[in-house]
N, C-alpha and C positions, 0 to 999 in steps of 0.2 A: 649564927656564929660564922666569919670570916676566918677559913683555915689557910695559912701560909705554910705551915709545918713541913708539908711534905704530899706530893701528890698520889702517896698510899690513903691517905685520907676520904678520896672520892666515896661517894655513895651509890650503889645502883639507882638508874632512872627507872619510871612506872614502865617503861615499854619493855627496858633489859628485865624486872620482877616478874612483868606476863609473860616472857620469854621463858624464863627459868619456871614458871609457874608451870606453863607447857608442854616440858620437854617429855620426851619419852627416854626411861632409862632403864636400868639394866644391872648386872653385878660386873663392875668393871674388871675386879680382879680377873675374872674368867673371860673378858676380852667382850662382855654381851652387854653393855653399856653402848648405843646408838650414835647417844648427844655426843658422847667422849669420842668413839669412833671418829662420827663427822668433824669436832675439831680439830683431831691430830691430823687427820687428811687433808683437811683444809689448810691446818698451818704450813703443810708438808708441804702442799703445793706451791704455796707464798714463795716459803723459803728456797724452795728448788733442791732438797734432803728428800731423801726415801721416804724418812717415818717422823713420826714426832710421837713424845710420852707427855700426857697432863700429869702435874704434880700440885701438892696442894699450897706450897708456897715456893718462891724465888730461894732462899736456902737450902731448901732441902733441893730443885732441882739444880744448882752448882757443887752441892754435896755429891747427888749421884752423877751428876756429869764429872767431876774429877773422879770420883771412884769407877769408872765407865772406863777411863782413860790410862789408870796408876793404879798399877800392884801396890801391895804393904812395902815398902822401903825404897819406894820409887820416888820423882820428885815433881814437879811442876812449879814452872819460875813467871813469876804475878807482878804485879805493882805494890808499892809499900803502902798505899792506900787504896788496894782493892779491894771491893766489897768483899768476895770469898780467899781475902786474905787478912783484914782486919775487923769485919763487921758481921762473923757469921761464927763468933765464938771459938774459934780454930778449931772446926770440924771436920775439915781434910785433915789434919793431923792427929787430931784426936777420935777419931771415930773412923777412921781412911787410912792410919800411919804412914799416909803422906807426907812427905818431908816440903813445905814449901822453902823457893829462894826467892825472897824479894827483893826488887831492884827498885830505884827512885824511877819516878812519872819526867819525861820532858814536860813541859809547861803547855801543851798541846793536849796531853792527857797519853799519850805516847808511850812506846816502854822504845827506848834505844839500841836499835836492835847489833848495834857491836858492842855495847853491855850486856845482851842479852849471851852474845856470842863470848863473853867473858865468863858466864856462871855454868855455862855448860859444863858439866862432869865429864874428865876422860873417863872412859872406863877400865877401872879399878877399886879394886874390891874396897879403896876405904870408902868411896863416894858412893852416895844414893846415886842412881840411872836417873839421868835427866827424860823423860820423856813427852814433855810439854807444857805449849806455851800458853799461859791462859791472860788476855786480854777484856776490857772493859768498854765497853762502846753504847750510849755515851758516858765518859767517866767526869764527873763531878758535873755535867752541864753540857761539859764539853763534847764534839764531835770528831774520832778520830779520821782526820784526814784519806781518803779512798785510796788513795797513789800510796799511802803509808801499809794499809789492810793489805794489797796486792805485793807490795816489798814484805811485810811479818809472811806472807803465805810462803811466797818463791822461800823466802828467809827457810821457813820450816821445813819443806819438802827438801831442799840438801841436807838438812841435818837429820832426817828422819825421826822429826818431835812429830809432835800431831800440835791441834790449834785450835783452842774454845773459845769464845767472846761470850764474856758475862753480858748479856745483851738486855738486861732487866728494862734499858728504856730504848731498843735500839730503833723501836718505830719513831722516834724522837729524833733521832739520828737521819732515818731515812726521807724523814718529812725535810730535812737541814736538806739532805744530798739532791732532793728533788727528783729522786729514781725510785725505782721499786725493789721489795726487800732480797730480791733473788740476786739484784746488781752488787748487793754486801755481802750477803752469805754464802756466795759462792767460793769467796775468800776464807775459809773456815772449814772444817771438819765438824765442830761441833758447836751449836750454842743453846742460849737460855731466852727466854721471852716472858715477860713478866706480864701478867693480864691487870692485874691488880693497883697497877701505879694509873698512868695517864690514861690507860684506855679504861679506867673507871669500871671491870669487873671487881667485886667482891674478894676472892679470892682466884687462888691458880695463878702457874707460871707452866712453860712447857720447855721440854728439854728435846732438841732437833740432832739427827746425823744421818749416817744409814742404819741398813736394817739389824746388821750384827753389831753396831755398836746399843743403838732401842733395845736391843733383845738383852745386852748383857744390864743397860738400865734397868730394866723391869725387872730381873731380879734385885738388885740394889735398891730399888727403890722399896718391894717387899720389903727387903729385910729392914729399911730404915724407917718401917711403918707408914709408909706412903699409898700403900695398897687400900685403895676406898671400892664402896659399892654402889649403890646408887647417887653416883655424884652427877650423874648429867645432870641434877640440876643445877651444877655450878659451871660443868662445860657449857651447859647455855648460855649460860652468864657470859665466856669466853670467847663464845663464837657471835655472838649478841657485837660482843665490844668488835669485832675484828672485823666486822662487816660495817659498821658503824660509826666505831670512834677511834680509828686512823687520822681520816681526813682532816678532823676538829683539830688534831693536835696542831696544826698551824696556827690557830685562834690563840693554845695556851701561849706560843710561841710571838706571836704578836701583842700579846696582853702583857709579857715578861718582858717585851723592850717598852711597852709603853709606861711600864711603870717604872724601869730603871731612869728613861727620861723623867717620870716626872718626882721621880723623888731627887736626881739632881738641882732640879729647877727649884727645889725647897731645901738645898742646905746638904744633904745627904752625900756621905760619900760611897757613892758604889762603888762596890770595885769592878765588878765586871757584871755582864748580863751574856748567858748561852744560853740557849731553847729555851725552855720554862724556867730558867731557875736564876734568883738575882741574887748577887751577894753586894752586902752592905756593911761598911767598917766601921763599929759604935764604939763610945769611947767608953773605958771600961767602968766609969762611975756612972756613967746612963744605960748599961744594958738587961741592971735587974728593973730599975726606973721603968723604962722605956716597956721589958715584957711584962709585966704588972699595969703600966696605963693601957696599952692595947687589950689585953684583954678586961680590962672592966667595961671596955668601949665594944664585947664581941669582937675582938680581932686578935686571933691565935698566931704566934711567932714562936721560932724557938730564939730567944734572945740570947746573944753570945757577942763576941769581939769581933767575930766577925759571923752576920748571921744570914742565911740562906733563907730566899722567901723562893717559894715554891707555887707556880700556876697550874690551874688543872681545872673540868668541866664544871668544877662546884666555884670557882672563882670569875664571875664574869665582869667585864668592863668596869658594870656601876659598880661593884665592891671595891675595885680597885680602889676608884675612886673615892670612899669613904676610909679606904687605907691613906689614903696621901692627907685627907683632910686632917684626920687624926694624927697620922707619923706630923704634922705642920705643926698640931696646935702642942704636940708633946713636946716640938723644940722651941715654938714661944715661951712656954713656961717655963 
């Protein structure tokens, strides 16, 4: 089966299974977890942050990074299509009595930061406390511009927010900027890293700053039921990908424009192509058609009006290329 869905889909490889098969672990709750140890110090080090905390998925570690960040009646102003502001069930607010403000995306993936400077609450007792700015890098594909990350930072430190980047694919982003992750994240207080999408672990995500902000995660994270024990097997899994499957993401990246070319060359209207991920505008009486003959053919899509095909290490080359053959003969008929 050819998965376009979505590059949460990856599967561990036989070498990341013996890795995980191997680790030596521990009761993480009580900090004696090894494999875990090893990967929050290694991401730590990536990032150029004191500490870093494993979590067992990308929700829950934007849950406890806003709760890290914002009292009960405090606020945090996001994008109107940010993941931990539409796609994570309103758990900052429902679980966090986090007030979000959302604001529209520039078409860059962007939050504009004299809109931004428009939602700020004075302080007065009718408004929630603005206290930060949380950010998506990359958001929907896209790669927020470096000159823009260094303007949102300067931006925050006058206004005395703080600044997270939901960074679920931000090694996607860094393979774009052609630097290393420390030249992003320096621009930041806090973020997220998601192990689970393109660098193909299993599970886990991790949530980076300094040491008293880690310190007030950890308990958040307890109380949100995040507190595991012998998980180095899955930090293996993490630290497997991070040593590993960085680099490759270039390959998803190159596979995502190849196929944006080659489904133009057959009819298709894309609409755009950023790093892994292509969008395609179907017409609305072909796109239950259209996801019903790919998959009888093994070719998984979420078919929609407009639908996002997703590359990643389980997608190589030659599938693509059984994807165009197929998308070809669906628009013959």
């Amino acid at each position: 089966m050819i998965d376009l869905r979505s590059d949460t889909v990856t599967r561990p490889s036989h070498a990341m299974l013996e890795a995980m098969m191997a680790a030596p672990t521990g009761d993480d709750v009580y900090g004696d977890d090894p494999t875990v140890n090893a990967l929050q110090d290694y991401a730590a080090r990536l990032a150029g942050k004191q500490a870093a905390l494993f979590l067992p998925t990308g929700t829950q570690a934007n849950l406890v990074g806003l709760m890290s960040h914002c009292a009960r009646g405090e606020e945090y102003i996001v994008g109107q299509l940010a993941h931990n502001y539409l796609y994570e069930a309103g758990g900052a607010a429902v679980l966090g009595s986090i007030q979000p403000q959302p604001i529209d995306n520039a078409p860059d993936g962007s939050l504009p930061l004299d809109k931004v400077a428009a939602r700020i609450k004075a302080d007065d007792v009718h408004f929630a406390r603005t206290k930060l700015l949380s950010l998506e890098n990359t958001f929907n594909g896209k790669v927020l511009p470096v000159e823009y990350l260094k303007q949102a930072w300067e931006f925050t430190r006058q206004r005395s927010l703080k600044l997270h980047v939901d960074g679920a694919r931000l090694f996607n982003a860094v393979t774009e900027y052609g630097g290393t992750l420390e030249e992003v994240t320096r621009y930041c207080d806090s973020l997220t890293i998601c192990l689970s999408k393109g660098l193909g672990a299993p599970a886990g995500s991790l949530l980076l700053g300094d040491e008293e902000y880690i310190q007030r995660a950890r308990r958040w994270r307890k109380m949100a039921g995040g507190g595991m024990r012998q998980v180095g097997i899955l930090a293996a899994a993490g630290l497997y990908a991070l040593h590993n499957n960085v680099q490759r993401l270039k390959d998803d990246h190159a596979n995502a424009a190849w196929l944006a070319k080659a489904l133009r060359e057959i009819g298709a209207d894309v609409i755009r192509q950023d790093t892994n991920m292509v969008f395609v505008r179907i017409p609305g009486e072909e796109v239950a058609p259209l996801g019903e003959y790919m998959k009888q053919h093994n070719i998984l899509i979420s078919s929609a009006p407009v639908t996002r095909l997703v590359t990643h290490l389980d997608t190589p080359r030659q599938a693509l290329g059984e994807v165009i053959e197929r998308w070809q003969a669906f628009i013959r008929q």
